[in-house]
PyMOL Python script that loads the backbone (N, CA, C, O; Angstrom):
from pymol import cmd

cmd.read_pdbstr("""\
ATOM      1  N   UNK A   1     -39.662  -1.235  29.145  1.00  0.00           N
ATOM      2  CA  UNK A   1     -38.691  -0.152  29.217  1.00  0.00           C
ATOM      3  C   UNK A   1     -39.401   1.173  28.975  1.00  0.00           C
ATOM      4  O   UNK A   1     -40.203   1.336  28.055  1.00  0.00           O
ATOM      5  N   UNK A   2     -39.022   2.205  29.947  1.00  0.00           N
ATOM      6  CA  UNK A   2     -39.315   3.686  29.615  1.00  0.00           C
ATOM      7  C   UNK A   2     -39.069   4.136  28.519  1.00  0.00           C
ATOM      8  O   UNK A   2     -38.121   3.611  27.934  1.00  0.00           O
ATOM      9  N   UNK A   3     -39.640   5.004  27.982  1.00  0.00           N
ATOM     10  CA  UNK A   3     -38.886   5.645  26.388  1.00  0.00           C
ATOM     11  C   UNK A   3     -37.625   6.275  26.405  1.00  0.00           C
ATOM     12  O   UNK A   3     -36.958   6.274  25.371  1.00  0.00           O
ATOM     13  N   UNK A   4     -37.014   7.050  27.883  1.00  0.00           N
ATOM     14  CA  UNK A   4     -36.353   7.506  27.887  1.00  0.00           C
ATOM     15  C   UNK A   4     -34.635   6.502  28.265  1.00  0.00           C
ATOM     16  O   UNK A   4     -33.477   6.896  28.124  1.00  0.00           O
ATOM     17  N   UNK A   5     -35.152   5.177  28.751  1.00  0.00           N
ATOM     18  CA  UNK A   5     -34.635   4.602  28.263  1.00  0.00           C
ATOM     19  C   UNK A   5     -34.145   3.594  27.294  1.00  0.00           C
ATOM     20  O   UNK A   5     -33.148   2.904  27.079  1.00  0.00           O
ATOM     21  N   UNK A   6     -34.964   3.763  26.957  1.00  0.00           N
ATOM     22  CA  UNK A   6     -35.279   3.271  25.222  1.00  0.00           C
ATOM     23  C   UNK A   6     -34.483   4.156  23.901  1.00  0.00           C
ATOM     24  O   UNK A   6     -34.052   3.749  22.822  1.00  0.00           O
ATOM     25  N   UNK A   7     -34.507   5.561  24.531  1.00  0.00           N
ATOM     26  CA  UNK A   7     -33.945   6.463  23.889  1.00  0.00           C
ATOM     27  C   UNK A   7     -32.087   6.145  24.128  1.00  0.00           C
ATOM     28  O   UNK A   7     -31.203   5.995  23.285  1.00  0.00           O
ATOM     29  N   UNK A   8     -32.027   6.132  25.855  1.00  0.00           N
ATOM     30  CA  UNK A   8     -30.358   6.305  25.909  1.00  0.00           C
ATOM     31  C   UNK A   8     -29.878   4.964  25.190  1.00  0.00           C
ATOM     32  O   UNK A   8     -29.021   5.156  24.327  1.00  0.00           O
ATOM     33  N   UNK A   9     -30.207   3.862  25.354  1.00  0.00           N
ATOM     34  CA  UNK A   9     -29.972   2.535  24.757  1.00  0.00           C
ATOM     35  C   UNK A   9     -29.662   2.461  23.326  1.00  0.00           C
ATOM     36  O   UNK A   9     -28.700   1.837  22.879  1.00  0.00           O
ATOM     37  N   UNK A  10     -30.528   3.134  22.603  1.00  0.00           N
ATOM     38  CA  UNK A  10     -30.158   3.541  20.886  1.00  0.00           C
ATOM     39  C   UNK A  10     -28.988   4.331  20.867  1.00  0.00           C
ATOM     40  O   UNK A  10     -28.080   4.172  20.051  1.00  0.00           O
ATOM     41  N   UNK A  11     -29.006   5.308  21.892  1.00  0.00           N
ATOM     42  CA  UNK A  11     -28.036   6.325  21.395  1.00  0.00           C
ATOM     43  C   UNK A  11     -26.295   5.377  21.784  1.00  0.00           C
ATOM     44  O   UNK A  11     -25.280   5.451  21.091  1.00  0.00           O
ATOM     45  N   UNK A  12     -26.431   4.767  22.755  1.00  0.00           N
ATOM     46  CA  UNK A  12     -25.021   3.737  22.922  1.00  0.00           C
ATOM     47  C   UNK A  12     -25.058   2.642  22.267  1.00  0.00           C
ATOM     48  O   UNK A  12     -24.419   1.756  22.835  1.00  0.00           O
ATOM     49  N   UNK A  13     -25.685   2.239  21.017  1.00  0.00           N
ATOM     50  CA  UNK A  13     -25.338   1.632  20.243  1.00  0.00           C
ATOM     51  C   UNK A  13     -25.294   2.039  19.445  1.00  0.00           C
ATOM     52  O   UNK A  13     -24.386   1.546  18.775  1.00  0.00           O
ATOM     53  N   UNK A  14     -26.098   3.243  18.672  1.00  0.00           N
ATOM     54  CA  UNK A  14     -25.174   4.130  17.685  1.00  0.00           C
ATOM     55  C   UNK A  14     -23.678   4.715  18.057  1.00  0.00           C
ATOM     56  O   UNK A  14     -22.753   4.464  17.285  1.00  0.00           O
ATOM     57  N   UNK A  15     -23.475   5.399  19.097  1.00  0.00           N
ATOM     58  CA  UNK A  15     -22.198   5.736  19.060  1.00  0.00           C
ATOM     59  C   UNK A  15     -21.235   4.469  19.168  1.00  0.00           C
ATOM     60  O   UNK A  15     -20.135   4.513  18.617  1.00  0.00           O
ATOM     61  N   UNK A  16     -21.627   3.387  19.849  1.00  0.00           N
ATOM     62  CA  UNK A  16     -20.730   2.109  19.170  1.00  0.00           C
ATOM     63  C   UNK A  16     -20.275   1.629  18.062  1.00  0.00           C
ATOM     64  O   UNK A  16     -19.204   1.063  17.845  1.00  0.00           O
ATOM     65  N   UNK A  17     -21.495   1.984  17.077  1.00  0.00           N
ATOM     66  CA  UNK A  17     -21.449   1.506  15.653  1.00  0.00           C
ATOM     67  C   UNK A  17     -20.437   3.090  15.038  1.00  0.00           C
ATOM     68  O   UNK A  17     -19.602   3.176  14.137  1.00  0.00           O
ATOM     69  N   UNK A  18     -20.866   3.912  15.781  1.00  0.00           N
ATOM     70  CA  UNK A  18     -20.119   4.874  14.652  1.00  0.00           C
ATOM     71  C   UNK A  18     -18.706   5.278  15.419  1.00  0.00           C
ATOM     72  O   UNK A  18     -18.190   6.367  15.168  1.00  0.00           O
ATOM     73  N   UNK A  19     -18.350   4.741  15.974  1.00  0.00           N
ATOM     74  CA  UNK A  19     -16.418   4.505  16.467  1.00  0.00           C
ATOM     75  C   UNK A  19     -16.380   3.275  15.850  1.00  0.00           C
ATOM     76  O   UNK A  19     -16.201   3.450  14.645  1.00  0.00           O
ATOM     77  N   UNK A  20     -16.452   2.315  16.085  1.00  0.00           N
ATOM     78  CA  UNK A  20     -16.576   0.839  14.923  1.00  0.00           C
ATOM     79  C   UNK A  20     -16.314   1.378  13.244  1.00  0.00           C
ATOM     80  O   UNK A  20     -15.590   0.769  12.456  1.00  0.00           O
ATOM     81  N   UNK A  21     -16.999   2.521  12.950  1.00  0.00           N
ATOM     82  CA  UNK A  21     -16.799   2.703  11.339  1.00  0.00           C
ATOM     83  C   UNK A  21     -15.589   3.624  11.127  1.00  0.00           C
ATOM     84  O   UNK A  21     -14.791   3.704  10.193  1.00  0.00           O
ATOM     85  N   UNK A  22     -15.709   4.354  12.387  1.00  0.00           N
ATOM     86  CA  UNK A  22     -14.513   5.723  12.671  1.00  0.00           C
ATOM     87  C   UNK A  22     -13.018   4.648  12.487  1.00  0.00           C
ATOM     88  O   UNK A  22     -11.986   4.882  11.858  1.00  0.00           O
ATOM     89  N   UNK A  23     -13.344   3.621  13.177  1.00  0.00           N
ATOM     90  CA  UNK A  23     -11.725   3.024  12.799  1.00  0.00           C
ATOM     91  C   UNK A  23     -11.775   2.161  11.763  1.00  0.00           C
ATOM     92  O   UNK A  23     -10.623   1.740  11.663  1.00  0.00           O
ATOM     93  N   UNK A  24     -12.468   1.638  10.905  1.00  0.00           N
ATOM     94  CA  UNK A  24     -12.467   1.232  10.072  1.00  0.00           C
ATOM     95  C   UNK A  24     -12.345   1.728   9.008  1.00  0.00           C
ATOM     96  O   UNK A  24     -11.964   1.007   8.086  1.00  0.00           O
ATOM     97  N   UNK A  25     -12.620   3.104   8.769  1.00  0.00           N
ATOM     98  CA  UNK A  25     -12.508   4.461   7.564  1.00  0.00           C
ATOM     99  C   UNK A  25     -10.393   4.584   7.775  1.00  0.00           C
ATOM    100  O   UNK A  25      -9.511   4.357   6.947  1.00  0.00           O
ATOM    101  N   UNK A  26     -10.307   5.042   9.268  1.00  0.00           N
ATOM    102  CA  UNK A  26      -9.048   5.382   9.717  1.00  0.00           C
ATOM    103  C   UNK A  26      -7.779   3.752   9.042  1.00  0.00           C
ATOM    104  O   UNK A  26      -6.768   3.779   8.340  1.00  0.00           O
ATOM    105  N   UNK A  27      -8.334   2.888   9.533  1.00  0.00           N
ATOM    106  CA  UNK A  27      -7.536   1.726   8.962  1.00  0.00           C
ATOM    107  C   UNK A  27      -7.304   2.186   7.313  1.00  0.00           C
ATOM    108  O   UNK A  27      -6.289   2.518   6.701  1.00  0.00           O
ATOM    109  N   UNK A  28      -8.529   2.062   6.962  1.00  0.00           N
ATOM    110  CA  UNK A  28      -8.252   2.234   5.430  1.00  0.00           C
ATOM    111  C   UNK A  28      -7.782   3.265   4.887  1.00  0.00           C
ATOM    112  O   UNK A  28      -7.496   3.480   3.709  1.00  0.00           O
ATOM    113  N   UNK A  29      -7.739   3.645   5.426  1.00  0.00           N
ATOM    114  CA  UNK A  29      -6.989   5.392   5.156  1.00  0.00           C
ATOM    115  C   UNK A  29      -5.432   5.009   5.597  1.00  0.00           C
ATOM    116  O   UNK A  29      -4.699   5.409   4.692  1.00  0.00           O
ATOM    117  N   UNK A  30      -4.933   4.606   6.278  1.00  0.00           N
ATOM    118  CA  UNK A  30      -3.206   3.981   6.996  1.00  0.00           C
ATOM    119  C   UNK A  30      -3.469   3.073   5.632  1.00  0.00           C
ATOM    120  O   UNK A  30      -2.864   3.406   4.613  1.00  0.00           O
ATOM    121  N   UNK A  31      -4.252   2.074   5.603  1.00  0.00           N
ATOM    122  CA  UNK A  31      -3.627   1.001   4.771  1.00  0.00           C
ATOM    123  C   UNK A  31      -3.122   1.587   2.655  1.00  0.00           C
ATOM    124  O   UNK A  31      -2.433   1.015   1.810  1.00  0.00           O
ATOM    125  N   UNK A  32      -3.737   2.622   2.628  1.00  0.00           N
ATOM    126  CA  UNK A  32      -4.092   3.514   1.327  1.00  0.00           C
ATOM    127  C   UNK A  32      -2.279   4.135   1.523  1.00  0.00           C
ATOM    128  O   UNK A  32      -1.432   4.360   0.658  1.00  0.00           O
ATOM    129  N   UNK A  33      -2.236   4.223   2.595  1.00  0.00           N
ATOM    130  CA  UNK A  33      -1.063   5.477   2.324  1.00  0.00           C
ATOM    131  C   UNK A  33       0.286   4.743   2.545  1.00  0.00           C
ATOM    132  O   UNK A  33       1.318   5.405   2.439  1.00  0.00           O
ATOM    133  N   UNK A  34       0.372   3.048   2.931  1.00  0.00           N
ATOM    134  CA  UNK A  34       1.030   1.716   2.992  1.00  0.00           C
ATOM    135  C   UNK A  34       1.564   1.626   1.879  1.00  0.00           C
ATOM    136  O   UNK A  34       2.766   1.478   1.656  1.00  0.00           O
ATOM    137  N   UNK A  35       0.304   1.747   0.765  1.00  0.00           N
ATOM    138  CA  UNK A  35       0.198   0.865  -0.474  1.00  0.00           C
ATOM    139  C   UNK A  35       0.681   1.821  -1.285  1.00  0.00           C
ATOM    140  O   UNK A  35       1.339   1.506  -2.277  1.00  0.00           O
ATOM    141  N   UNK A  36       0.407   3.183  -0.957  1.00  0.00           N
ATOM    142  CA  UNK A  36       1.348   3.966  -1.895  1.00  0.00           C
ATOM    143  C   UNK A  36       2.975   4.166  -1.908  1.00  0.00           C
ATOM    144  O   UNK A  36       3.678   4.295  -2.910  1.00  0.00           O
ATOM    145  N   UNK A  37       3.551   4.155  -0.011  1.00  0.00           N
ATOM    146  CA  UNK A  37       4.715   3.408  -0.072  1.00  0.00           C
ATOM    147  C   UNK A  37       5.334   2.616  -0.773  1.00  0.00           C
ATOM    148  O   UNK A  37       6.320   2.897  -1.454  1.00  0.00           O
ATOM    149  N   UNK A  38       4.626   1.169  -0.635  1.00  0.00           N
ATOM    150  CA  UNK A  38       4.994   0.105  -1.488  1.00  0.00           C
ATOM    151  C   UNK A  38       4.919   0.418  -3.331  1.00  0.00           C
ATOM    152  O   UNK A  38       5.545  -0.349  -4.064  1.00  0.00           O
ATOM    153  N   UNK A  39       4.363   1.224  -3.750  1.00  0.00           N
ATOM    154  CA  UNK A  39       4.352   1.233  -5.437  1.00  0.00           C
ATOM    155  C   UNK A  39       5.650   2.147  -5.213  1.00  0.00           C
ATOM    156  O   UNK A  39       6.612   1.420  -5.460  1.00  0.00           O
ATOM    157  N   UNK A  40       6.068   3.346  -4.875  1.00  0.00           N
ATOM    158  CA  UNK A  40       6.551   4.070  -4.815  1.00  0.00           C
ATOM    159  C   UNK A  40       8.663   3.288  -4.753  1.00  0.00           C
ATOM    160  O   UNK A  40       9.634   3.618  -5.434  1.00  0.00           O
ATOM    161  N   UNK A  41       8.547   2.382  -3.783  1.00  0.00           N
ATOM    162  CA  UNK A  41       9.455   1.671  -3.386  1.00  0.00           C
ATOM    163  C   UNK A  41       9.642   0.945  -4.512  1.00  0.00           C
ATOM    164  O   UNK A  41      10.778   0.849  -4.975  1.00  0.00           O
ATOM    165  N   UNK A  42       8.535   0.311  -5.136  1.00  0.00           N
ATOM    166  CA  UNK A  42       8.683  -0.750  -6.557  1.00  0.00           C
ATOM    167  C   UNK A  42       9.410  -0.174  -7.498  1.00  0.00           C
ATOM    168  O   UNK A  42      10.269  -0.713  -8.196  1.00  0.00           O
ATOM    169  N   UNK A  43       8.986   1.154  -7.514  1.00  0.00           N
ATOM    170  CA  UNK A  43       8.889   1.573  -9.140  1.00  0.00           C
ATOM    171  C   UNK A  43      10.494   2.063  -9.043  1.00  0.00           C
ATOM    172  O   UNK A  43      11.148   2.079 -10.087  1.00  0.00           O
ATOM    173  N   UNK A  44      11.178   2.499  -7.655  1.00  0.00           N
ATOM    174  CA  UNK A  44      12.585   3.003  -7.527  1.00  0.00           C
ATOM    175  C   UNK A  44      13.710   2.348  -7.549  1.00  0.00           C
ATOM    176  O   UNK A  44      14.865   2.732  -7.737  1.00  0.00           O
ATOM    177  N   UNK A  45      12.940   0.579  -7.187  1.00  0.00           N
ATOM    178  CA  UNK A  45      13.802  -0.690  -7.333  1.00  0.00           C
ATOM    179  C   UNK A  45      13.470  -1.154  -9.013  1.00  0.00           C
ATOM    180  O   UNK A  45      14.057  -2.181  -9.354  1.00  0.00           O
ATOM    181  N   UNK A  46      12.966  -0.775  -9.621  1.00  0.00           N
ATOM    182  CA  UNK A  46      12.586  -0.897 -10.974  1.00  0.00           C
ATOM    183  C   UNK A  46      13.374  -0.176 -11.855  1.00  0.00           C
ATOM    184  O   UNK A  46      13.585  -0.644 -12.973  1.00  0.00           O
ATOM    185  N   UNK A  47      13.928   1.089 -11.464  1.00  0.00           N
ATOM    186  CA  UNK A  47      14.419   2.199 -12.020  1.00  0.00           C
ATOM    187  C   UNK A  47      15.808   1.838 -11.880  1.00  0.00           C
ATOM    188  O   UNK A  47      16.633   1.912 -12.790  1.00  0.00           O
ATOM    189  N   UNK A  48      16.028   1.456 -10.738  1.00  0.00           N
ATOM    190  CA  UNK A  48      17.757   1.307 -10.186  1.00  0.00           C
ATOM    191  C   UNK A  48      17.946  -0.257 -11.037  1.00  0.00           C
ATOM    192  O   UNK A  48      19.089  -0.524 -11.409  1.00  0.00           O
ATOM    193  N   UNK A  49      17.231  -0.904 -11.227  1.00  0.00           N
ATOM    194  CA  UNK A  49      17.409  -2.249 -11.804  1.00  0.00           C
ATOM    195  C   UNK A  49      18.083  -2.263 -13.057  1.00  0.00           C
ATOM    196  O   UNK A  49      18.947  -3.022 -13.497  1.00  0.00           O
ATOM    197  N   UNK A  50      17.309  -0.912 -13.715  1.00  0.00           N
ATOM    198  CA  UNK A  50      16.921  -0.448 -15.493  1.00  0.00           C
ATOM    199  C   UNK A  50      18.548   0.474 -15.565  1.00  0.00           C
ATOM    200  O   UNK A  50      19.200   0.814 -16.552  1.00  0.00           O
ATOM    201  N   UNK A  51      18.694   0.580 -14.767  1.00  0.00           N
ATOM    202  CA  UNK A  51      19.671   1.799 -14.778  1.00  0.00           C
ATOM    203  C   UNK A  51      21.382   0.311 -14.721  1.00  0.00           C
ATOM    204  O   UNK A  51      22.275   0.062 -15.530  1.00  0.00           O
ATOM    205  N   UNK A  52      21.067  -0.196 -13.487  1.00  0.00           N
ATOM    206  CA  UNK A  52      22.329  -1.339 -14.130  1.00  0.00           C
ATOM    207  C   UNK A  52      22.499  -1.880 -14.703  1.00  0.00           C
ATOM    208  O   UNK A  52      23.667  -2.256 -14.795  1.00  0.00           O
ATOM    209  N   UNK A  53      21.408  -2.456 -15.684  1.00  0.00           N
ATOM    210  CA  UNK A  53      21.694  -3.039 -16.330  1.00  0.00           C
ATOM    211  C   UNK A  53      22.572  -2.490 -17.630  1.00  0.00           C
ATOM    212  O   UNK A  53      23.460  -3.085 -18.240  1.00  0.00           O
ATOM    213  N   UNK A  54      21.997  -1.070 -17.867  1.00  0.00           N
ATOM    214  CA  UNK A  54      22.577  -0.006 -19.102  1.00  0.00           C
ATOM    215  C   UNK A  54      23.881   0.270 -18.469  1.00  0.00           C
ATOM    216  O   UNK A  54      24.745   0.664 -19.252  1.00  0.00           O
ATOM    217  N   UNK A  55      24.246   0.145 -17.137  1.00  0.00           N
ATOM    218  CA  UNK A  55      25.723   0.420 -17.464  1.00  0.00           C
ATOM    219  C   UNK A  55      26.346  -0.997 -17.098  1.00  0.00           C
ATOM    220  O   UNK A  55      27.564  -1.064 -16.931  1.00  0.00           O
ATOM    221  N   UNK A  56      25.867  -1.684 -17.020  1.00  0.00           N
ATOM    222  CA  UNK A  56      26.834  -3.359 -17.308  1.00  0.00           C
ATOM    223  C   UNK A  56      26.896  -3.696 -18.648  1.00  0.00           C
ATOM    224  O   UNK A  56      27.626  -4.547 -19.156  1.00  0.00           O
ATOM    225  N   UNK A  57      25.642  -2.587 -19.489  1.00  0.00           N
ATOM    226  CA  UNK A  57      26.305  -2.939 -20.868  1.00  0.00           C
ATOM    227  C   UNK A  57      26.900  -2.212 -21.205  1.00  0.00           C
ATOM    228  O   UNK A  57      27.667  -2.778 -21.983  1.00  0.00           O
ATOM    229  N   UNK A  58      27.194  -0.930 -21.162  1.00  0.00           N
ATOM    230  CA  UNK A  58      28.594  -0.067 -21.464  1.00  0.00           C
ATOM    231  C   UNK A  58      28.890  -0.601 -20.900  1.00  0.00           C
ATOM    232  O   UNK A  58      28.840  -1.656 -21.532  1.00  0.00           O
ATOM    233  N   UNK A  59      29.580  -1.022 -19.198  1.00  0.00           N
ATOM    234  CA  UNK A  59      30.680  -2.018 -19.103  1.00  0.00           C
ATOM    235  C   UNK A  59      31.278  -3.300 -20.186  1.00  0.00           C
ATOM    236  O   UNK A  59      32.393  -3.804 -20.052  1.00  0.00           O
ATOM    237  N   UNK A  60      30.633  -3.554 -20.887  1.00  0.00           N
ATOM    238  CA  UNK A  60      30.899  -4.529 -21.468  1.00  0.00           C
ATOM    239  C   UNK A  60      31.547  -4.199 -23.160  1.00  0.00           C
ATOM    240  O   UNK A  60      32.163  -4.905 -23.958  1.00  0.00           O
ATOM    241  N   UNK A  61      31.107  -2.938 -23.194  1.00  0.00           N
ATOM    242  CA  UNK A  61      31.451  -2.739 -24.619  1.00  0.00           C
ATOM    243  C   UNK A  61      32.710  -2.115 -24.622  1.00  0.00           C
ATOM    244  O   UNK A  61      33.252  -1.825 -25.689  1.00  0.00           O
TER     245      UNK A  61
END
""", "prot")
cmd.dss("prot")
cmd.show_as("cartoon", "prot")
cmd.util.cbc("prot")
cmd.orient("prot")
């Protein structure tokens, strides 16, 4: 192989590898902002839980 194609050959497998990491950064970045959903959702079904129970016990008294 020529150097110069020796050269283009590196350069299309670097830019392969670095879209390969580009969506793999991007995934984890969606999956980060998922997971903060989900705590966010927990902690409001946690709150509403805490909250009936205090008035099923004034209901009761």
């Amino acid at each position: 192989m020529s150097n110069i194609s020796l050269f283009a050959v590196g350069v299309v497998v670097t830019l392969l590898v670095l879209a390969a990491l580009a969506l793999l950064f991007w995934g984890a970045i969606l999956d980060g902002r998922d997971e903060n959903e989900q705590r966010v959702a927990a902690e409001d079904a946690a709150t509403q839980a805490r909250q009936d129970l205090a008035l099923h016990a004034i209901d009761a008294a």
